[in-house]
C-alpha positions as CSV (number, residue, x, y, z in Angstrom):
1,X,-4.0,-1.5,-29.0
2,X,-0.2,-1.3,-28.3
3,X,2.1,-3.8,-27.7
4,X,5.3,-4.0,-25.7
5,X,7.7,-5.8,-27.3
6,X,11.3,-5.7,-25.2
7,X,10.6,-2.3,-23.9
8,X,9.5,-0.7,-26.9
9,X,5.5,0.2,-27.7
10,X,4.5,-0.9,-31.0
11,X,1.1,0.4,-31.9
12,X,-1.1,-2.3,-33.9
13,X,-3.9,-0.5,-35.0
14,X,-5.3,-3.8,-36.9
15,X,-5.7,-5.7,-33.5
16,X,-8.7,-6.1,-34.1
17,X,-9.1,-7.7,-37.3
18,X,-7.7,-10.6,-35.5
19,X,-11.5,-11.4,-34.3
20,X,-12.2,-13.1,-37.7
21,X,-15.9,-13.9,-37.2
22,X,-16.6,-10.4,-35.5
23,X,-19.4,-8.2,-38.0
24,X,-16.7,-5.6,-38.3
25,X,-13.9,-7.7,-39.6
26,X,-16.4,-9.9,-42.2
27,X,-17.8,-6.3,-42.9
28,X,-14.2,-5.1,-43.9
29,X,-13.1,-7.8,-45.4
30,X,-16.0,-8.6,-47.7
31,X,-15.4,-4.6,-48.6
32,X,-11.6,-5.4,-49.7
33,X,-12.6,-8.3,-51.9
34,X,-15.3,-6.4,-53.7
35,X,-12.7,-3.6,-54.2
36,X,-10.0,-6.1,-55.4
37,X,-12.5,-7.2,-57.6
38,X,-13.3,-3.8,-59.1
39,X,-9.9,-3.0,-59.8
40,X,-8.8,-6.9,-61.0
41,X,-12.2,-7.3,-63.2
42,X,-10.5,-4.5,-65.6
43,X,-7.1,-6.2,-66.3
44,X,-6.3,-8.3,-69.1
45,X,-5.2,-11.9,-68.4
46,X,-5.9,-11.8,-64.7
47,X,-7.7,-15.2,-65.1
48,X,-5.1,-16.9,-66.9
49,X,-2.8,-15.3,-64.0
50,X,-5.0,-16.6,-61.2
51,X,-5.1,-20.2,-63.0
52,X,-1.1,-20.0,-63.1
53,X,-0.7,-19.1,-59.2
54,X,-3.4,-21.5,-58.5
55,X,-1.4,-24.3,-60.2
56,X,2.0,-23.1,-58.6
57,X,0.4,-23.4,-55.0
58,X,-1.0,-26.5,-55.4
59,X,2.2,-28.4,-54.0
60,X,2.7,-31.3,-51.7
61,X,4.0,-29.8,-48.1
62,X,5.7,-31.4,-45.8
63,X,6.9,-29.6,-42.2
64,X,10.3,-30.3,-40.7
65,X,9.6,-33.0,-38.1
66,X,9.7,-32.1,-34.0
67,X,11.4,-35.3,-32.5
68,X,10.4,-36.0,-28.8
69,X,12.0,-39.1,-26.8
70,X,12.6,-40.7,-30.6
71,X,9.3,-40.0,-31.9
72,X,9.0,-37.9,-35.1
73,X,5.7,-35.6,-35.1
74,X,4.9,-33.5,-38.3
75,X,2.2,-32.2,-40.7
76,X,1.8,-33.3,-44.0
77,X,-0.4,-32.0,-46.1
78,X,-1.1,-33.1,-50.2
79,X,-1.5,-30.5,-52.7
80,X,-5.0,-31.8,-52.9
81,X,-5.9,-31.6,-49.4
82,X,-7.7,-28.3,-47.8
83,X,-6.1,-29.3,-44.0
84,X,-3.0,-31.1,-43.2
85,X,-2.7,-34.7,-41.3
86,X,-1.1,-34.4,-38.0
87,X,1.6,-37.7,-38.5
88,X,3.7,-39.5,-36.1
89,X,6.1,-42.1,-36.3
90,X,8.5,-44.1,-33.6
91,X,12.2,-43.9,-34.9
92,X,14.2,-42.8,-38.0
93,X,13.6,-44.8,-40.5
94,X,10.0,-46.0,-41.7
95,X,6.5,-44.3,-43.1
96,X,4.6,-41.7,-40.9
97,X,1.4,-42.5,-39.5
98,X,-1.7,-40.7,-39.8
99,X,-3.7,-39.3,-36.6
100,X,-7.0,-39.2,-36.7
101,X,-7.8,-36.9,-39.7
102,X,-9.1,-33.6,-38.6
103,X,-10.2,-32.4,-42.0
104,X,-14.1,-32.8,-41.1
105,X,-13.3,-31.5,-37.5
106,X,-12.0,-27.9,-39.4
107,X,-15.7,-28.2,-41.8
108,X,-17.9,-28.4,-39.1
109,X,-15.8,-25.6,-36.7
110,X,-15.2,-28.2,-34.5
111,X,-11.8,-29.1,-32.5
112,X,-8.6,-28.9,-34.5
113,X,-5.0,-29.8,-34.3
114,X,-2.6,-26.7,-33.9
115,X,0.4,-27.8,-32.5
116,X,2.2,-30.2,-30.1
117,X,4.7,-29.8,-27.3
């Protein structure tokens, strides 16, 4: 696969890892985790490491809001949450509100918020 990008080719030759369910990508992927895991098993303190990044993640996020005719639209997402919650609210001040929350949509594959216009 090549891309154009302003005139210029740009070869991507991981194109098509981008087909995340495809047998080739799972089969490639389950091959880079076993090898990470050959290679990590042997260090020392790995596990404490992985607990430290684990705990350094885990952070509340909130995006910068996209404002549209004086409503505020944003994802918010807890560090305890898997998916973020698509929130709105009418005006500056005031709390957000939630939207429907998607996070048994993304469980069962089903349809998922991604953006807004």
């Amino acid at each position: 696969m090549v891309d154009i990008l302003h005139g210029v080719e740009v070869p991507d030759p991981y194109h098509w890892l981008e087909a995340q369910q495809s047998p080739e990508t799972r089969a490639w992927i389950d091959s880079q985790i076993a090898y990470t895991d050959s290679v990590m098993s042997g260090v020392a303190g790995v596990s404490d490491l992985r607990e430290r990044l684990r705990a350094l993640i885990a952070v509340d996020r909130v995006d910068t809001p996209a404002i549209r005719s004086g409503w505020y639209f944003l994802h918010k997402r807890s560090a305890d949450q898997q998916h973020a919650v698509f929130c709105v609210r009418e005006g500056r001040p005031g709390d957000y509100a939630g939207l429907p929350d998607v996070a048994g949509w993304h469980a069962t594959r089903g349809p998922r918020v991604e953006g807004w216009v």
